[in-house]
MMTF fields as JSON, N, C-alpha, C and O atoms, coordinates in Angstrom:
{
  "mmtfVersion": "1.0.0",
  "mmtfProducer": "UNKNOWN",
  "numBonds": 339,
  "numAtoms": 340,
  "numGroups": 85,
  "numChains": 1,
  "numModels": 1,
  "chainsPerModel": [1],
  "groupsPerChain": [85],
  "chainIdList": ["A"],
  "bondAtomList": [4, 2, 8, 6, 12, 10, 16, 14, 20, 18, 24, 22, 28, 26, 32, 30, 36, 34, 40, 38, 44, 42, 48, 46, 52, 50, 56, 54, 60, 58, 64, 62, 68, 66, 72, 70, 76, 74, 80, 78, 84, 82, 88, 86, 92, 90, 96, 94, 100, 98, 104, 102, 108, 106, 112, 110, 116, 114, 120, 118, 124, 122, 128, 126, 132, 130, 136, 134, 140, 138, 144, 142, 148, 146, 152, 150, 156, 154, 160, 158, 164, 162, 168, 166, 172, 170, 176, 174, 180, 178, 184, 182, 188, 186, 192, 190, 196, 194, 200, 198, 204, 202, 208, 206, 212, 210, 216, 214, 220, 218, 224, 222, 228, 226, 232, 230, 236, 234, 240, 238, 244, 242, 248, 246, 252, 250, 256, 254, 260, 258, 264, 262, 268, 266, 272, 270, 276, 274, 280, 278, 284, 282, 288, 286, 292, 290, 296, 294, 300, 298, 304, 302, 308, 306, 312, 310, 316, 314, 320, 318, 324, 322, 328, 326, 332, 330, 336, 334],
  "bondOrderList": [1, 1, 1, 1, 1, 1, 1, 1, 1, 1, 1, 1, 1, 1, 1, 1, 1, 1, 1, 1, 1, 1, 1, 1, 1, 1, 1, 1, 1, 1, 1, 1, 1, 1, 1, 1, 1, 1, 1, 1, 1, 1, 1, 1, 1, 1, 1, 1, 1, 1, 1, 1, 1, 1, 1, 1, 1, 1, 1, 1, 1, 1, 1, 1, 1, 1, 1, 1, 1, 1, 1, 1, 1, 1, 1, 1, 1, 1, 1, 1, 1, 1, 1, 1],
  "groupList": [{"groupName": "UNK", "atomNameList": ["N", "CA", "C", "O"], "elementList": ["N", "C", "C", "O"], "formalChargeList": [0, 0, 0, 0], "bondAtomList": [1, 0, 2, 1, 3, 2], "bondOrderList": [1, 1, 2], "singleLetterCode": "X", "chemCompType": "L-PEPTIDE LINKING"}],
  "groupTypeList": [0, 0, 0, 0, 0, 0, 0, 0, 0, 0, 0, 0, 0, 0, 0, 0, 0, 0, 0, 0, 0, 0, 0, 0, 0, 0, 0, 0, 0, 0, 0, 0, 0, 0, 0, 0, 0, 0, 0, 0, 0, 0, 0, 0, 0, 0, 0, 0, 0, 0, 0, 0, 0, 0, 0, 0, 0, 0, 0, 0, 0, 0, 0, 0, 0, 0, 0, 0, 0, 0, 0, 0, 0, 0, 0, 0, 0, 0, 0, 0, 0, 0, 0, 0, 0],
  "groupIdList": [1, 2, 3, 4, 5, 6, 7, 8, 9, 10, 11, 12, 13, 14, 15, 16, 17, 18, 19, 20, 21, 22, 23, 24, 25, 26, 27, 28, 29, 30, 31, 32, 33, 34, 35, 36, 37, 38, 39, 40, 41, 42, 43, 44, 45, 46, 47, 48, 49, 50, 51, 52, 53, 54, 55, 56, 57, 58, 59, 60, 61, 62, 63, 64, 65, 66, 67, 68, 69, 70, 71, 72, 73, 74, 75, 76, 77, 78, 79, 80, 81, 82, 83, 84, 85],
  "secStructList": [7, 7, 7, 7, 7, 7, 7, 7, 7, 7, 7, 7, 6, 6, 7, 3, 3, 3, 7, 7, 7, 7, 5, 7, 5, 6, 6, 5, 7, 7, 7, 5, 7, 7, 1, 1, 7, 7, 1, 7, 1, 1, 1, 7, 5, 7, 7, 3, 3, 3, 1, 1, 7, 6, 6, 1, 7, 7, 7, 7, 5, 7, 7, 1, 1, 1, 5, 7, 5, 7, 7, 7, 1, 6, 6, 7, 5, 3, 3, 3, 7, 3, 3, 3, 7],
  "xCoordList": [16.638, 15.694, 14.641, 14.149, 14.362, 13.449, 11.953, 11.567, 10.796, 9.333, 9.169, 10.011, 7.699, 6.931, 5.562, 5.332, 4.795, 3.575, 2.717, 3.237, 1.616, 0.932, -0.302, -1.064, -0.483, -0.705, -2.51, -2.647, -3.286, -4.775, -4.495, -3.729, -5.23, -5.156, -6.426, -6.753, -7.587, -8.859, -9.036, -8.316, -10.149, -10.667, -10.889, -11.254, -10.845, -10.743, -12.14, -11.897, -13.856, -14.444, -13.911, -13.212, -14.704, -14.646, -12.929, -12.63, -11.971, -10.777, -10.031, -10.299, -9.276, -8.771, -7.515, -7.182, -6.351, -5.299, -5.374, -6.043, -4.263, -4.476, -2.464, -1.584, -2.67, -1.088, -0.517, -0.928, 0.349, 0.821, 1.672, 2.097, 2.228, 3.259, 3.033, 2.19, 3.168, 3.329, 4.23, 5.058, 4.078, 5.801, 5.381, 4.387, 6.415, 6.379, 6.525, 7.293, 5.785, 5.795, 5.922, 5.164, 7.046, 8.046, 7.729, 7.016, 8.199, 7.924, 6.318, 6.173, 5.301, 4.068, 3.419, 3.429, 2.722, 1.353, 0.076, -0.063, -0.687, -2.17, -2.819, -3.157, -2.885, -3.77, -4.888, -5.007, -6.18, -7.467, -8.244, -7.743, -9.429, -10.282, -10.551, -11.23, -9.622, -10.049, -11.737, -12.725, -11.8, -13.111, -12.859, -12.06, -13.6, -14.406, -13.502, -12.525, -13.97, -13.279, -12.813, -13.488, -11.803, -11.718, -13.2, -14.028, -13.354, -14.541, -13.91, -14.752, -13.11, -12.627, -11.065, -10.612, -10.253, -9.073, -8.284, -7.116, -9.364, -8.773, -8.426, -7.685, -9.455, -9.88, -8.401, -8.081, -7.511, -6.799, -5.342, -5.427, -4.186, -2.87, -2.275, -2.43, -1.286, -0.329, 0.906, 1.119, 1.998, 3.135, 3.853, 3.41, 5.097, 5.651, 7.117, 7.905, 7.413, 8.705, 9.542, 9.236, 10.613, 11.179, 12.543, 13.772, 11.296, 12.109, 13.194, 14.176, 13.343, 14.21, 15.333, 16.303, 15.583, 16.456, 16.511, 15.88, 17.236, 16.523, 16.531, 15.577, 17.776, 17.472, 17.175, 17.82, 16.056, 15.145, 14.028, 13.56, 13.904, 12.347, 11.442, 11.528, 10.542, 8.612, 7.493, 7.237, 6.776, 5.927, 3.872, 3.524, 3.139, 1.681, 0.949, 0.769, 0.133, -0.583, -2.443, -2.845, -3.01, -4.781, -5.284, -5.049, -5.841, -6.456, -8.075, -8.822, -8.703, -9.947, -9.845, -8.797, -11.291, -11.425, -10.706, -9.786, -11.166, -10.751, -9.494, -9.144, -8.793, -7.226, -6.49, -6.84, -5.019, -3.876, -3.08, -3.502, -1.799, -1.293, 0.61, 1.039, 0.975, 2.605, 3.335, 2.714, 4.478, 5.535, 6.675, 6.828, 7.717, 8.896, 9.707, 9.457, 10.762, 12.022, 11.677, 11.437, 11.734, 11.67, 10.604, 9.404, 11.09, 10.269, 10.271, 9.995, 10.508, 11.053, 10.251, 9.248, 10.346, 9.122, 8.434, 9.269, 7.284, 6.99, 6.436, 5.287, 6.407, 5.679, 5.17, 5.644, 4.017, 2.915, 2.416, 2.528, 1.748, 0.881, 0.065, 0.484, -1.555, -2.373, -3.408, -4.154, -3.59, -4.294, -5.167, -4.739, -6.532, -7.636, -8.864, -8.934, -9.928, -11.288, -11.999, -13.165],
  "yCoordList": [-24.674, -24.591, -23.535, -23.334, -22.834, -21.868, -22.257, -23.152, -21.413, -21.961, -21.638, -21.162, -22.022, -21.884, -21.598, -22.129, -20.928, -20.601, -20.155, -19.568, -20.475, -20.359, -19.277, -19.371, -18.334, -16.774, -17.076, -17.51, -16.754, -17.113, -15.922, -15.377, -15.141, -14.393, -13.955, -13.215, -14.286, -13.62, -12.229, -11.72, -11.421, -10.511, -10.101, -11.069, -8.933, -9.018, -7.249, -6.238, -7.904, -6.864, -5.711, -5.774, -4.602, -3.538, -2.883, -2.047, -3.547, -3.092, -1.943, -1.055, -1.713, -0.257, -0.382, -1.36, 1.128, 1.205, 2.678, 3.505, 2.85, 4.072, 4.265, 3.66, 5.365, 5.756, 6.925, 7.942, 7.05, 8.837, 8.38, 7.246, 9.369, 9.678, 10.215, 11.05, 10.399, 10.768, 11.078, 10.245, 12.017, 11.984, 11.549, 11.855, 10.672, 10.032, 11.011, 11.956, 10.875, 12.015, 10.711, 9.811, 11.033, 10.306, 8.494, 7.739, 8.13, 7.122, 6.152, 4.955, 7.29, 6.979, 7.77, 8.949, 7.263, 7.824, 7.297, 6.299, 7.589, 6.995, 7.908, 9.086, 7.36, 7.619, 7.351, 6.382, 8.099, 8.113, 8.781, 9.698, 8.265, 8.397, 8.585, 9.355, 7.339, 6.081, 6.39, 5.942, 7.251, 7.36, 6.754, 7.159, 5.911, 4.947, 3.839, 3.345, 3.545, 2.602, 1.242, 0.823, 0.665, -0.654, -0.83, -0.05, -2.531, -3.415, -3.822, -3.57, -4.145, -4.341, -3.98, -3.576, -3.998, -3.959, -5.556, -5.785, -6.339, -8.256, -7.893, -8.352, -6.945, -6.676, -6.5, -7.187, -5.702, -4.758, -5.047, -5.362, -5.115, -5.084, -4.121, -3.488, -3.627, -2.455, -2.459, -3.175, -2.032, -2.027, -0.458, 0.498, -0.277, 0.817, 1.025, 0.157, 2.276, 2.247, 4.232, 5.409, 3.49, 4.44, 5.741, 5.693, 7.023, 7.622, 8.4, 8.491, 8.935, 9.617, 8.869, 9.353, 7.683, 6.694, 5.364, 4.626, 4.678, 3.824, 2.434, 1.656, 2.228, 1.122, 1.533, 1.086, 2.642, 1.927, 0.993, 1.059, 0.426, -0.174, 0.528, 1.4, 0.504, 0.874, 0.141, -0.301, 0.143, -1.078, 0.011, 1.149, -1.031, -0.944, -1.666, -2.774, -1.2, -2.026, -1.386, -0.259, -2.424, -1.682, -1.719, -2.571, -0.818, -0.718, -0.79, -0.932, -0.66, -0.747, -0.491, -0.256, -0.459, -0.353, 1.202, 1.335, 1.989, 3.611, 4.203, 5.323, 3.345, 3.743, 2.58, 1.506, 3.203, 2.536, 2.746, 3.737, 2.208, 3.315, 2.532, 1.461, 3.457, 3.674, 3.031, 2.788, 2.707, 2.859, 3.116, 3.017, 3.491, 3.675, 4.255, 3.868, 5.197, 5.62, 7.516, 8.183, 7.817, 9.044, 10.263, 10.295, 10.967, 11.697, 11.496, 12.491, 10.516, 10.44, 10.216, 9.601, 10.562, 10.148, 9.043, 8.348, 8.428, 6.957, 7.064, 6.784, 7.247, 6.422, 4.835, 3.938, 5.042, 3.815, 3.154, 3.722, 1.707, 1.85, 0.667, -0.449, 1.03, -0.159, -0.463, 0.388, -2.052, -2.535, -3.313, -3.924, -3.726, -4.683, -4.237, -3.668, -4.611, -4.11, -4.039, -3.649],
  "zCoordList": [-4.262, -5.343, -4.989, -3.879, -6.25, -5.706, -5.677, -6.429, -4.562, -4.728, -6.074, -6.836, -6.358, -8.011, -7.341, -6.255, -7.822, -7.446, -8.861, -9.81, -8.8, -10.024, -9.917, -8.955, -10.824, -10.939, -11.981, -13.125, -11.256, -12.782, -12.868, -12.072, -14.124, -15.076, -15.011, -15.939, -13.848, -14.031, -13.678, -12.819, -14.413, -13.99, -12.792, -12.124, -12.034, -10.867, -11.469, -12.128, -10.571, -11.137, -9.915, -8.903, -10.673, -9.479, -9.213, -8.361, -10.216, -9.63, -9.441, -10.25, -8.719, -8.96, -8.418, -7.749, -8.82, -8.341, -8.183, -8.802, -6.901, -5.98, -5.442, -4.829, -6.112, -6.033, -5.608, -6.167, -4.738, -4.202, -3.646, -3.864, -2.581, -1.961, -0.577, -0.904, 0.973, 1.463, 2.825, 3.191, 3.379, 4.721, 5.942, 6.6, 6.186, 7.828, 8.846, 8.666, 10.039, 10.987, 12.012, 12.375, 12.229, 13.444, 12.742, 13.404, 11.723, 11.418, 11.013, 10.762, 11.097, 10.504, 10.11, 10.463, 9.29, 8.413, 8.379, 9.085, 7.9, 7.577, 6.326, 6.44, 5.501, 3.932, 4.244, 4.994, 3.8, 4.206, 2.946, 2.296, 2.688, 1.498, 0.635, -0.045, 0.591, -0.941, -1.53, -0.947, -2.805, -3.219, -4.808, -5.653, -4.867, -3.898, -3.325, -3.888, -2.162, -1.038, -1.807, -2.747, -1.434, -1.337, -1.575, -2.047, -0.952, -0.854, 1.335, 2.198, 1.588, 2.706, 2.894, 1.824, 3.765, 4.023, 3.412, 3.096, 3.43, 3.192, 0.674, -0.196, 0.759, -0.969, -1.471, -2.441, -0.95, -1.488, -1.132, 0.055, -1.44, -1.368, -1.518, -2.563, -0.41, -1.135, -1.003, -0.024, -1.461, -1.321, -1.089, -1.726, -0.035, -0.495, -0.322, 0.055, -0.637, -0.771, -0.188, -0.384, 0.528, 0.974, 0.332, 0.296, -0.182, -1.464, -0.767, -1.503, 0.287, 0.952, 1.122, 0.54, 1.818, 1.689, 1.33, 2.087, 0.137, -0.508, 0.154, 0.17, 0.712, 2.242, 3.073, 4.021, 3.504, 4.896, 4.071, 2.934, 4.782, 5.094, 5.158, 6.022, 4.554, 4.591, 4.04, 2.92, 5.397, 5.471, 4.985, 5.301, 4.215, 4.193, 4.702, 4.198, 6.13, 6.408, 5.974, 5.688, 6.081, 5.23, 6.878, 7.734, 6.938, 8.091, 7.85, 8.818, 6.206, 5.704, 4.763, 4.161, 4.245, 2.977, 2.582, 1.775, 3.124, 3.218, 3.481, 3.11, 4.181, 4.863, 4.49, 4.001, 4.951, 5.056, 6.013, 6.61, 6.679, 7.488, 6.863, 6.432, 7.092, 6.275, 7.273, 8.308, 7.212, 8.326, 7.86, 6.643, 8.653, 7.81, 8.723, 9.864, 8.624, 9.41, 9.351, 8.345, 10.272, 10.716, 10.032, 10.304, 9.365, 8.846, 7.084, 6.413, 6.557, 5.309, 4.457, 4.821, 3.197, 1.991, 1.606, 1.027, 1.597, 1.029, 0.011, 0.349, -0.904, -2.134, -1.64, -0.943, -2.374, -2.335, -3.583, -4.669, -3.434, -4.583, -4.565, -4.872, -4.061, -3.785, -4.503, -4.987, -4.678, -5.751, -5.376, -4.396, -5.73, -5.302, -5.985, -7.075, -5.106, -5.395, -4.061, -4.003]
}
């Protein structure tokens, strides 16, 4: 049986979304300044995805309000796309 989880529908002030693309250099990256910042690294969620090959894996971790840092497989493309306040 599958979980169920329940979703509110509130406003989230201050929100924003922040979207691009960039290349892994030996399997990492770091995105840097977010204007205007997050609120913290805890504010914000991101997800990404690996455009060069569509099964690797690529991971977003928030390192702050301002950054992110990528992970992924070699030198390959990530598309991103992070959301919060």
């Amino acid at each position: 049986m599958a979980t169920t989880a329940s979703c509110s529908a509130s406003a989230v002030t201050g929100g924003q979304i922040v979207f691009g693309s960039i290349t892994l250099a030996h399997g990492e990256a770091t995105v840097k300044g977010f204007n205007p910042a997050f609120k913290a690294s805890d504010s914000f969620q991101c997800t990404a995805s690996d455009k060069t090959t569509a099964a690797n894996a690529a991971n977003a971790v928030a390192v702050s309000g301002q950054q992110h840092r990528r992970t992924g497989t070699g030198n390959d493309l990530i598309s991103y796309m992070c959301a919060g306040s």
